[in-house]
C-alpha positions as CSV (number, residue, x, y, z in Angstrom):
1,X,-58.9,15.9,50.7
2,X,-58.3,12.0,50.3
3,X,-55.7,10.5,51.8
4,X,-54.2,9.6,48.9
5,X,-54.5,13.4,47.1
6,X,-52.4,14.5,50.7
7,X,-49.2,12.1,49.9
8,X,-49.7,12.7,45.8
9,X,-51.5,10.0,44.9
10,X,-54.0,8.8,42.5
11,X,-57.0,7.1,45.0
12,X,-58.1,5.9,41.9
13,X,-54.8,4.1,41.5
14,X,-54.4,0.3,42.3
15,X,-51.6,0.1,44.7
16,X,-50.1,-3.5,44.8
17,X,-49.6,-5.0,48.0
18,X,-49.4,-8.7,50.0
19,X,-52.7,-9.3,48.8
20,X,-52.6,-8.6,45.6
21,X,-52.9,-12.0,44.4
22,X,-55.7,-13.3,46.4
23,X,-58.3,-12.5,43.5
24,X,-57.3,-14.2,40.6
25,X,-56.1,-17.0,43.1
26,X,-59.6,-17.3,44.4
27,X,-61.4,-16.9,40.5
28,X,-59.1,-19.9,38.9
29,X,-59.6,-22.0,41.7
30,X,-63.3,-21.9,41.7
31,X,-63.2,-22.4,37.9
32,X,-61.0,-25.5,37.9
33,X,-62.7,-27.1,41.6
34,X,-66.1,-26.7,39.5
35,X,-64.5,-28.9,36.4
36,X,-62.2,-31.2,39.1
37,X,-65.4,-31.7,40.9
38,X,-67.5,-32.8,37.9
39,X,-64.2,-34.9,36.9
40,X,-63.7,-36.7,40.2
41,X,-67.3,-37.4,40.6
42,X,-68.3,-38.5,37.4
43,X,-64.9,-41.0,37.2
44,X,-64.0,-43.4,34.6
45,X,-63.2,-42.0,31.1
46,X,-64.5,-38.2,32.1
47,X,-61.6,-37.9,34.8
48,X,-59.3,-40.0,32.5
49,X,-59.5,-37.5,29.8
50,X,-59.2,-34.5,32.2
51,X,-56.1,-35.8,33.9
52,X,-54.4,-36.6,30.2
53,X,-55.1,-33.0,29.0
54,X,-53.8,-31.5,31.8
55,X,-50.6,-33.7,31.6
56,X,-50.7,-33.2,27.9
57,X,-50.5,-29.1,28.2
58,X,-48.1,-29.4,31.4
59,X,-46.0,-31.0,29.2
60,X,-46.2,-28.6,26.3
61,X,-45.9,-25.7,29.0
62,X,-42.2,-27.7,30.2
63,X,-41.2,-27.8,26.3
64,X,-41.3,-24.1,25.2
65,X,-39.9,-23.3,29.1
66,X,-37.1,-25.4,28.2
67,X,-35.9,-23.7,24.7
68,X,-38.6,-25.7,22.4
69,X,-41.0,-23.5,19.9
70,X,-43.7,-24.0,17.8
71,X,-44.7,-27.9,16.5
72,X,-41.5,-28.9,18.1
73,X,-43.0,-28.0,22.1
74,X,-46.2,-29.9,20.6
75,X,-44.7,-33.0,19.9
76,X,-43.6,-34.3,23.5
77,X,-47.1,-33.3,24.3
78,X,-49.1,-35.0,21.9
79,X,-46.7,-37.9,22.6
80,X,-47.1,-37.9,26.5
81,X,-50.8,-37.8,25.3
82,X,-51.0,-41.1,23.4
83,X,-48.4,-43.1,25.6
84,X,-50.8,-42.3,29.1
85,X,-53.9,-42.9,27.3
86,X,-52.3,-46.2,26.2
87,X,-50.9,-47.4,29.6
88,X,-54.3,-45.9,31.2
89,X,-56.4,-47.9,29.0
90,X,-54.3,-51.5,29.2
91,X,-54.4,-53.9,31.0
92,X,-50.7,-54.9,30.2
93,X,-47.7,-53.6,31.9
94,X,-45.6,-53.0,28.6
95,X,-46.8,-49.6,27.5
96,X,-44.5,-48.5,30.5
97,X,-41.7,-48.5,28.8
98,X,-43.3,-45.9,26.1
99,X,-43.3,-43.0,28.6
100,X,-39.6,-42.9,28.2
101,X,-40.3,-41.6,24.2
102,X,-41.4,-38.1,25.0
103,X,-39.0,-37.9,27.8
104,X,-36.6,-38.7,24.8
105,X,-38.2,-36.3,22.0
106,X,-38.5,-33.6,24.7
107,X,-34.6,-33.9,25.1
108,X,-33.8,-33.3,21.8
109,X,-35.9,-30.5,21.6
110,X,-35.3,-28.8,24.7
111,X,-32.8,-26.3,23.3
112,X,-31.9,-24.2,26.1
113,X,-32.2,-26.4,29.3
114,X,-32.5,-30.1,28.6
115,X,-31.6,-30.7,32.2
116,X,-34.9,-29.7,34.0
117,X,-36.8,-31.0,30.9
118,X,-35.1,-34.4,31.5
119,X,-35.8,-34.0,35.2
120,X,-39.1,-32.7,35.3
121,X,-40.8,-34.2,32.5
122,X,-41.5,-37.8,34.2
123,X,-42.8,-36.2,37.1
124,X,-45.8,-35.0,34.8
125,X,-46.2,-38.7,33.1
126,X,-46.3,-40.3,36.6
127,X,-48.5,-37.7,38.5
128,X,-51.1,-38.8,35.1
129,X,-50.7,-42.3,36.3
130,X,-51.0,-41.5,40.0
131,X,-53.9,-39.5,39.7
132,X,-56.1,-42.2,37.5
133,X,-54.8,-44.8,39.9
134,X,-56.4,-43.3,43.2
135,X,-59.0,-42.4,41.7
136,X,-60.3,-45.7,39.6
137,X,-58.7,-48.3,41.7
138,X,-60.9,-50.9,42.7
139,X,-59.8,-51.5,46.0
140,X,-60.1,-47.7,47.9
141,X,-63.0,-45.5,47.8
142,X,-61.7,-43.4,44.9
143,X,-63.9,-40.2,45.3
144,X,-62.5,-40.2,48.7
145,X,-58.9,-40.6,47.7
146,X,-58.7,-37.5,45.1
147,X,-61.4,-35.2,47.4
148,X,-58.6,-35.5,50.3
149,X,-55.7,-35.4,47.8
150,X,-56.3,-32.3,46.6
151,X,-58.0,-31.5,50.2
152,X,-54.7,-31.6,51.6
153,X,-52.9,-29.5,48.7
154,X,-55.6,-26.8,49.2
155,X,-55.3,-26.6,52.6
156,X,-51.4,-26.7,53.0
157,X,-51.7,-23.7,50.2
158,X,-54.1,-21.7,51.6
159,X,-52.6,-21.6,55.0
160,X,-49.3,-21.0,54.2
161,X,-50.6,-18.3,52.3
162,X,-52.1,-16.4,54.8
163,X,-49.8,-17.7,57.2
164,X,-46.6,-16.5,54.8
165,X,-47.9,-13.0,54.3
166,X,-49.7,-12.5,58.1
167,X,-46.7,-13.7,60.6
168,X,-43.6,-13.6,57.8
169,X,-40.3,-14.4,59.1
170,X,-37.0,-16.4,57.7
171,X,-37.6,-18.0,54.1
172,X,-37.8,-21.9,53.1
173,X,-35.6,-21.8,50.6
174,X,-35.0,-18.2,49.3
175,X,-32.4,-19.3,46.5
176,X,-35.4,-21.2,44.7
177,X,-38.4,-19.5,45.6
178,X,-37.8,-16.1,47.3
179,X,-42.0,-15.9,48.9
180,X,-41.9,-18.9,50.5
181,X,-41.4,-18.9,54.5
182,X,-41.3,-21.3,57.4
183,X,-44.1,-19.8,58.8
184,X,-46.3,-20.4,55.8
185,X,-44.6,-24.0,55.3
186,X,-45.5,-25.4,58.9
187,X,-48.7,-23.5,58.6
188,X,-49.0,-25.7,55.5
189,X,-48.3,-29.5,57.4
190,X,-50.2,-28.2,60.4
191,X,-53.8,-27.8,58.3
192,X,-53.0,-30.8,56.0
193,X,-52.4,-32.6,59.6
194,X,-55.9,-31.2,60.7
195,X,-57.4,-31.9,57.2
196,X,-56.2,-36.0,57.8
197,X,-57.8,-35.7,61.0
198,X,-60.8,-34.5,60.1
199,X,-61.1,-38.1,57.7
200,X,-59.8,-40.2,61.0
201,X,-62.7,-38.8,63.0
202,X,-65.3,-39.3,60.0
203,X,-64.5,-43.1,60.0
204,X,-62.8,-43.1,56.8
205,X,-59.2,-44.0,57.7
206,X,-56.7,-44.6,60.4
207,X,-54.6,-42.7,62.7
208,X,-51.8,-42.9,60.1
209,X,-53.3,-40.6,57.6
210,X,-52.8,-37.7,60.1
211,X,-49.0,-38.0,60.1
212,X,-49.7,-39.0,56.0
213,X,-51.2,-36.1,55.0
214,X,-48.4,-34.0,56.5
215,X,-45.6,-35.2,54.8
216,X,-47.9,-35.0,51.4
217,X,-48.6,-31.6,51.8
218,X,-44.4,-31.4,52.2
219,X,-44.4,-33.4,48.8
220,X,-46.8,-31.0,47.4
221,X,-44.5,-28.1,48.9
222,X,-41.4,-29.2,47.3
223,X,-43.5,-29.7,43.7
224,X,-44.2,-26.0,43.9
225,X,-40.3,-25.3,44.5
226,X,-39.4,-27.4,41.9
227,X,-41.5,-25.6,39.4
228,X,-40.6,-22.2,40.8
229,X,-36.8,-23.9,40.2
230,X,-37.7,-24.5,36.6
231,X,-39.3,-20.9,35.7
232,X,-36.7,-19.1,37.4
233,X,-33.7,-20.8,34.8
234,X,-36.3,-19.8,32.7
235,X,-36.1,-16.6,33.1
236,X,-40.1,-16.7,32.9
237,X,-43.0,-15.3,35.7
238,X,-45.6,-17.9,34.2
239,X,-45.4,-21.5,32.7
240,X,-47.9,-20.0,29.9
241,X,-50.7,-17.4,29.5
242,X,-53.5,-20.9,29.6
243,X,-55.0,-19.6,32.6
244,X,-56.1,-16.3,31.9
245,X,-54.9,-13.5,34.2
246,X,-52.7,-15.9,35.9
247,X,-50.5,-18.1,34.5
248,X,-50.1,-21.8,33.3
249,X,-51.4,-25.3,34.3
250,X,-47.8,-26.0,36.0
251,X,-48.2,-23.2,38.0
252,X,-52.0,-24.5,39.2
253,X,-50.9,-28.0,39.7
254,X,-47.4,-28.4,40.3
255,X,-48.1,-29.0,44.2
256,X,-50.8,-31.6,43.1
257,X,-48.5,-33.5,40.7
258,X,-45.5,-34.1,44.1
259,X,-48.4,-34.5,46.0
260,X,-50.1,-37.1,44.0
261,X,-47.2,-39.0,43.2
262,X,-46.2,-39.5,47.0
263,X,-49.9,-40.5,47.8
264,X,-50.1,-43.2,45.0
265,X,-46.4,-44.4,46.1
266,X,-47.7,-44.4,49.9
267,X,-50.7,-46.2,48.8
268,X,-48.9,-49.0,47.5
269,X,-46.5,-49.9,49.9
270,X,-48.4,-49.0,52.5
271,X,-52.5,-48.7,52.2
272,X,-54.2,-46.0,54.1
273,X,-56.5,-44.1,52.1
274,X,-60.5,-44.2,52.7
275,X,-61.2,-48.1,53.6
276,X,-57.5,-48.7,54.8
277,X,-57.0,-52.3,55.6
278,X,-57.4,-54.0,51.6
279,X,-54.1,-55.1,49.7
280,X,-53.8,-52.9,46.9
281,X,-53.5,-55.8,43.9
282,X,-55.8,-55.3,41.0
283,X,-55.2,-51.8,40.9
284,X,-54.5,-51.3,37.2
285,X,-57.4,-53.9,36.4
286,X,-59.7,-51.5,38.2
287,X,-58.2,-48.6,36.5
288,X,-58.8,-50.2,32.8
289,X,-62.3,-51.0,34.1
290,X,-63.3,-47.6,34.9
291,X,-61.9,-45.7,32.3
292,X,-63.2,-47.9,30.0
293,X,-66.5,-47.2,32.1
């Protein structure tokens, strides 16, 4: 007799436990590394496009969250759509004030919680612009900037999963996301420290990046709490059903967006990506270039 027939069980059954998310964790990721891989390498208008659709359905995802249905959670989309693609693809600085119309539109839409629309919804335009600025900017090594970006969100993830689950102990912030722990956070900065170090030692940045890459993976940290915020006033598990058997885009990339948004804001004050040392000017002249390339 099984072990499970002795207590009354099905063996057959799947009992849910602590790792019972690992799989489809795993599966998406591999999916979307093989397409962000392809993106990053390939540059120019391939990643362009990639980082507007994913802003694009990020957005629509934030819409029907927020109380919008049907055409009226597609219209702040395909707006966000055209007003990034604009800015991405000119060389003048006016389009920025166009990123305020879907903010707008997606306020008058968001029925039921216009407040984290409002809130949230500029966070997805600028993580668009962030991302194409690393990665076409003409004055760092580009491939390099995105591979340790999202280097640093995997690895602060992925440790403070196991981490989390393995030592437990007091939560982060249980109000807004109940799973989260200190143990998994600090797991988090401490590989995203190791991760910077790792670049340092291979010659392709300074010391700083080390300390940097830490406090992005906290920036990445608090974009997963904020989106956690969001679906919880939501009254929602998932931001959509886009990813099959696992949720949304939000949930997939709402480290990445914080994450990407401190990096690019870093970057310009203070340059220490891959081939630290160069003024970052002509940054939006090498971002036209390349995804017109």
């Amino acid at each position: 007799m099984s072990p499970g027939q002795a207590n009354g069980t099905d063996p057959g059954a799947r009992v849910p436990g602590r790792w019972s998310d690992l799989a489809p964790r795993v599966l998406s990721a591999l999916v979307m590394a093989v397409l962000g891989v392809g993106a990053v390498w390939a540059g120019g208008a391939v990643f362009a496009v990639l980082v507007l659709a994913v802003c694009a359905a990020m957005m629509w995802e934030l819409a029907r969250m927020t109380g919008a249905g049907g055409f009226q959670a597609l219209l702040p989309a395909l707006l966000a759509l055209g007003v990034l693609a604009l800015n991405l693809w000119s060389a003048h600085p006016w389009p920025l004030l166009l990123l305020l119309v879907p903010v707008l539109v997606g306020l008058m839409v968001a029925s039921r919680d216009a407040f984290a629309f409002g809130l949230y919804a500029p966070v997805i335009l600028m993580t668009g612009l962030a991302l194409v600025l690393l990665r076409q900017s003409a004055v760092i090594d580009g491939r390099l900037a995105v591979v340790w970006l999202v280097g640093v969100v995997i690895a602060s993830d992925v440790a403070g999963y196991f981490a989390g689950r393995i030592l437990g102990g007091p939560k982060f912030w249980p109000r807004l996301s109940p799973k989260k722990t200190w143990s998994g956070t600090v797991a988090g900065w401490i590989a995203a420290a190791l991760l910077g170090l790792g670049f340092v030692l291979a010659g392709q940045g300074g010391w700083a990046m080390v300390a940097i890459s830490a406090l992005v993976a906290l920036a990445g940290q608090l974009g997963d709490i904020a989106e956690s915020a969001i679906k919880r006033r939501a009254g929602v598990k998932d931001a959509s059903a886009l990813i099959p058997g696992h949720g949304g885009l939000m949930d997939r990339f709402d480290a990445l967006a914080f994450a990407a948004i401190a990096a690019a804001l870093i970057q310009i004050l203070w340059p220490f990506l891959p081939l630290a040392g160069r003024v970052v000017a002509g940054a939006a002249a090498g971002i036209a270039a390349g995804a017109g390339g």
